[in-house]
C-alpha positions in Angstrom: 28.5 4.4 131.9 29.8 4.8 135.8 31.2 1.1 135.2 33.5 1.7 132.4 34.3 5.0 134.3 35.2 3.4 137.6 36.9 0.6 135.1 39.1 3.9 133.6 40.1 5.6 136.6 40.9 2.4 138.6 43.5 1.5 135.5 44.7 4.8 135.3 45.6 4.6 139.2 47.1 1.4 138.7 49.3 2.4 135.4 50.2 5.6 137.6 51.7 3.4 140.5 53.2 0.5 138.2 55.1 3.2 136.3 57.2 4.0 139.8 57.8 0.4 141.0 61.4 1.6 141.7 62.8 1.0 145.1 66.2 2.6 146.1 68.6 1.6 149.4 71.5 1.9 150.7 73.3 -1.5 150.6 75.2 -1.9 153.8 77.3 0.6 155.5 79.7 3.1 153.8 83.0 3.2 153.7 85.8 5.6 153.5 89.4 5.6 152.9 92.1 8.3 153.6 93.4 9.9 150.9 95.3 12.8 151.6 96.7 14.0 154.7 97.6 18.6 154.5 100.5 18.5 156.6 102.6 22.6 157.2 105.4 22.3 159.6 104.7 19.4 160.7 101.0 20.1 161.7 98.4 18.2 160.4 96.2 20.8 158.8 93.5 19.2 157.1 92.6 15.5 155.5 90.9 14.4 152.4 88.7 11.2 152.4 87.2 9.0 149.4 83.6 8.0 150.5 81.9 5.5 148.7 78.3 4.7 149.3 76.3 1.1 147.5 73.3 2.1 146.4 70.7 -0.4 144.5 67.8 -0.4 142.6 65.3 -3.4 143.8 62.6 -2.3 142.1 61.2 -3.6 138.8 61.6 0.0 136.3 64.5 2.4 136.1 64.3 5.4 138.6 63.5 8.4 138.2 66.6 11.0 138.9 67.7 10.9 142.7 70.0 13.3 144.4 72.3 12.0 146.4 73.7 14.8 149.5 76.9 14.3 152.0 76.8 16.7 154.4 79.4 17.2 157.5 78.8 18.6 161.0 79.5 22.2 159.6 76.6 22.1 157.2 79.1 21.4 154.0 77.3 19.5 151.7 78.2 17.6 148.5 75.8 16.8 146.3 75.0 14.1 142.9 72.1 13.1 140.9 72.3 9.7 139.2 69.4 7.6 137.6 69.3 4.2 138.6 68.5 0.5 136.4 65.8 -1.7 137.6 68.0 -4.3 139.4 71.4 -1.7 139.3 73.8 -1.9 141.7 75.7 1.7 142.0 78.6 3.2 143.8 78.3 7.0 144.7 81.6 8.3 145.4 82.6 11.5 147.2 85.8 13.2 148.0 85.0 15.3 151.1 87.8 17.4 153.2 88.0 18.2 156.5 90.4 20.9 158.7 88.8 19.6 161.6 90.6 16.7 163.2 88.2 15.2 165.4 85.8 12.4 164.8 83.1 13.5 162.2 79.7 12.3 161.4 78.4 12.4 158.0 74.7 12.3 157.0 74.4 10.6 153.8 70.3 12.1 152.1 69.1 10.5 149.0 65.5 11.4 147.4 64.4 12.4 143.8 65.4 15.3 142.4 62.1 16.6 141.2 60.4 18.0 144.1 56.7 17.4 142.8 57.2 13.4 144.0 56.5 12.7 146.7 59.6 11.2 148.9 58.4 7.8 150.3 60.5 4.6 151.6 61.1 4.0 147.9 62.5 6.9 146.7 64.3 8.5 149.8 66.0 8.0 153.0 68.9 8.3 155.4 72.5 7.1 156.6 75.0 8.3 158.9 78.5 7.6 158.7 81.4 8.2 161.4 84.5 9.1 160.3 87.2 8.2 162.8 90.1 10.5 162.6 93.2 9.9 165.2 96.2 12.0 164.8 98.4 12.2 168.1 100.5 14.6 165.9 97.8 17.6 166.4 99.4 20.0 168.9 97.0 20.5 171.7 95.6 16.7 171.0 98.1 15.5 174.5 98.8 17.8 177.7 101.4 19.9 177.8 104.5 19.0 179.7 102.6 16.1 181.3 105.3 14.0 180.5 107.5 16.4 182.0 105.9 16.1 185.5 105.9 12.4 184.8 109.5 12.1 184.8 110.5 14.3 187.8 108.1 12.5 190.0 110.2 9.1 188.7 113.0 10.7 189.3 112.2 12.0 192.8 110.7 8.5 193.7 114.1 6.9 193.0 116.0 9.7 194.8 113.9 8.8 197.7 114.4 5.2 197.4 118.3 5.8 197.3 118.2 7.7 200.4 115.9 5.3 202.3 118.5 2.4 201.6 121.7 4.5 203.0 
């Protein structure tokens, strides 16, 4: 009798962790392209930015559903939930705006949507992403009348150079 129930909860420990062989990762490193750039009298207000993250699935059974969060420095976040295939390889895509025109760093959060499981390597994890965002074209982005200051002092230099030589 304590055999066959040792025999029955041992098995119905193992069926309990076979059922969520899944293992989710980020493959490689995100990427993101620039798609739109909000430009007002010539100021660059704003930019829009297609971000695609490679997820896969090298686990033997089909995932339970994961959510998928992008989140920027000012606490915005976007979110999906996607299942993935034993062996699937998935895109996420996002298309995330910005008014701020400096660099930004992303965090890209994955982990299953049903907050009864427990996250573990398998099921969750992390990724940052930098965007790089240069625009010279940003008034304030250059000093003022530095190149202003620039050319008098080239100008004075050759003045002085003239004189020197009579």
């Amino acid at each position: 009798m304590i055999f066959s129930a040792i025999l029955f909860f041992s098995l119905t420990i193992n069926c309990i962790a076979e059922d969520s062989t899944y293992e989710i990762s980020i493959k490689g490193e995100p990427s993101y392209k620039l798609t739109n750039t909000i430009v007002k009298n010539g100021r660059v207000l704003g930019k829009s930015y297609k971000i695609n993250v490679v997820f896969t699935n090298s686990g033997e059974y089909k995932s339970e559903e994961i959510e998928v969060n992008l989140t920027d420095q000012e606490g915005y976040t976007l979110t999906q939930r996607t299942y993935f295939n034993s062996g699937e390889t998935k895109i996420i895509t996002f298309n995330w705006s910005t008014v701020n025109i400096k660099n930004q760093e992303l965090q890209i959060n994955f982990y299953p949507s049903n907050l009864d499981t427990p996250r573990n390597n398998y099921n969750s994890g992390r990724e940052s992403l930098t965007i790089k965002i240069v625009d010279s074209s940003v008034p304030g982005a250059s000093t003022p009348g530095f190149k202003i200051i620039l050319l008098i002092a080239a100008l004075l230099f050759v003045v002085l150079i003239m004189k020197r030589k009579n």
